[in-house]
C-alpha positions in Angstrom: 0.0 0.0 0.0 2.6 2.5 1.0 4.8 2.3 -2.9 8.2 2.7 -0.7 11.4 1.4 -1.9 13.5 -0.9 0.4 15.9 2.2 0.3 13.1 4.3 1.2 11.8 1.9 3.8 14.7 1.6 5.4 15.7 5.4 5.7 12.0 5.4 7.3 12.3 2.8 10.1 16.1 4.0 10.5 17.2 0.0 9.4 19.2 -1.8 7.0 18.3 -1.5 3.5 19.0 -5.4 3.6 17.2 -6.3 6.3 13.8 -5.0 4.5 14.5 -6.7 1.5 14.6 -9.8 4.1 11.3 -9.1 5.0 9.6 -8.3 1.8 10.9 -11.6 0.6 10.3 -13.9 3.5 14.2 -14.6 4.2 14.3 -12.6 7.3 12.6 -14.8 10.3 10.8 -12.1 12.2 10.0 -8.6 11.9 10.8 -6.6 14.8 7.3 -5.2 16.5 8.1 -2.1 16.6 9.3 -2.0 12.7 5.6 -3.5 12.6 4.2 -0.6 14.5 5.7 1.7 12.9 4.4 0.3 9.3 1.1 0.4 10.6 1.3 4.0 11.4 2.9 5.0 7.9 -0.5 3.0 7.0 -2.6 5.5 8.6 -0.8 8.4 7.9 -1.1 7.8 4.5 -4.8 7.0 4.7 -4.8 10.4 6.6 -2.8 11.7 3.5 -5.5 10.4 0.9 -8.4 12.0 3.0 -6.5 14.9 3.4 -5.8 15.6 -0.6 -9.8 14.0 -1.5 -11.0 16.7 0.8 -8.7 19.3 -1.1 -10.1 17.9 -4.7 -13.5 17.9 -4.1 -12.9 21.8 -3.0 -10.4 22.9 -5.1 -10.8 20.3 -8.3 -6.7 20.1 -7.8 -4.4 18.1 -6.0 -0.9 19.5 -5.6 2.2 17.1 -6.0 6.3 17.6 -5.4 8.8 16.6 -7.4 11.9 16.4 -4.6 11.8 14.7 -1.3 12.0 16.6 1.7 9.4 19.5 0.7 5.9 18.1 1.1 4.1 20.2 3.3 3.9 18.6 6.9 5.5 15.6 6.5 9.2 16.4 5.2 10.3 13.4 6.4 8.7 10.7 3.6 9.4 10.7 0.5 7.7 12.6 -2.1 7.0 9.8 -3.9 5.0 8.3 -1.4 2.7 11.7 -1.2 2.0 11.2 -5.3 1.1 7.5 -4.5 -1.5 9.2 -1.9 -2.4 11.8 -4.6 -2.8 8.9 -7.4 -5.3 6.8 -4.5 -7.2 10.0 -4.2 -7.7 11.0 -7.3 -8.7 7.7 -8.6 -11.2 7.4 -5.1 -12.9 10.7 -6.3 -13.4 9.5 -10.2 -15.4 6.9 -8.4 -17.9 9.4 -7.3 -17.9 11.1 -10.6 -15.7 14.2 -8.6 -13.5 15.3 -11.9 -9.9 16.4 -10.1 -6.2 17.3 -11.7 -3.1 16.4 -10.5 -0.5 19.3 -10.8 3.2 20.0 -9.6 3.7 22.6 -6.7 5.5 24.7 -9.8 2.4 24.5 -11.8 0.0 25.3 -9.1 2.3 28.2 -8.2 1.5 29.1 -12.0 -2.3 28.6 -12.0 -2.9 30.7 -9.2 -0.8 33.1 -10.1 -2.6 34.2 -13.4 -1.4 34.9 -16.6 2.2 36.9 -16.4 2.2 40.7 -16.0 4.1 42.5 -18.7 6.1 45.4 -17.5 7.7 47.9 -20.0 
C-alpha cells in the first residue's frame, strides 16, 4: 500500500536496506514489533494523507504534488513519492464518485494561481 522502496523503507524505520529486503521476501525470520508498528502507522498516515488531498479535490478540483523529497508540506520526512502515490489513491477514489480532479506539480500550481504573467515595460 505504501509504494516505498526498500531504500526508502529503510531510511524510514532508520534499518538496513537489507534487512527489508529480508522481510519483503520472507528470508528474514521475524520482523521486529516495533518496525511492525511503525508500518502500521505509515499505513494510517497515509490514509490520513489520501483524506486529506480527496477533501482538497473535491474543493479545489486540484491536488498538488512535489517533485523532490524533503518538501511536502507537513511531512518532510517521507518521500515525495510516497505523497504522489496518496495523490494517485485519491484522485482515482474521487473518479469513483464522478468528482473530476487534476493532478499538478507545486511549480504549476504556483503558476495557475498566479494568473497569466504581468508585462512590464
Amino acid at each position: 500500500m505504501l509504494d516505498l522502496s526498500s531504500q526508502e523503507t529503510a531510511q524510514l524505520l532508520s534499518v538496513g536496506e537489507r534487512a527489508v529486503r529480508g522481510w519483503e521476501t520472507g528470508t528474514a525470520k521475524t520482523v521486529p514489533a516495533g518496525v511492525i508498528a511503525e508500518l502500521a502507522q505509515l499505513e494510517q498516515d497515509q490514509d490520513d494523507v489520501v483524506r486529506e488531498l480527496e477533501e482538497i479535490g473535491r474543493r479545489s478540483g486540484i491536488i498538488v504534488i512535489y517533485r523532490g523529497d524533503g518538501v511536502v508540506p507537513d511531512r518532510p520526512e517521507l518521500p515525495a513519492r510516497w505523497h504522489r502515490v496518496a495523490a494517485a489513491t485519491a484522485l482515482r477514489n474521487l473518479a469513483v464518485d464522478g468528482i473530476d480532479v487534476r493532478i499538478v506539480y507545486a511549480a504549476a500550481a504556483d503558476r495557475e494561481h498566479a494568473g497569466p504573467p504581468k508585462i512590464t515595460t
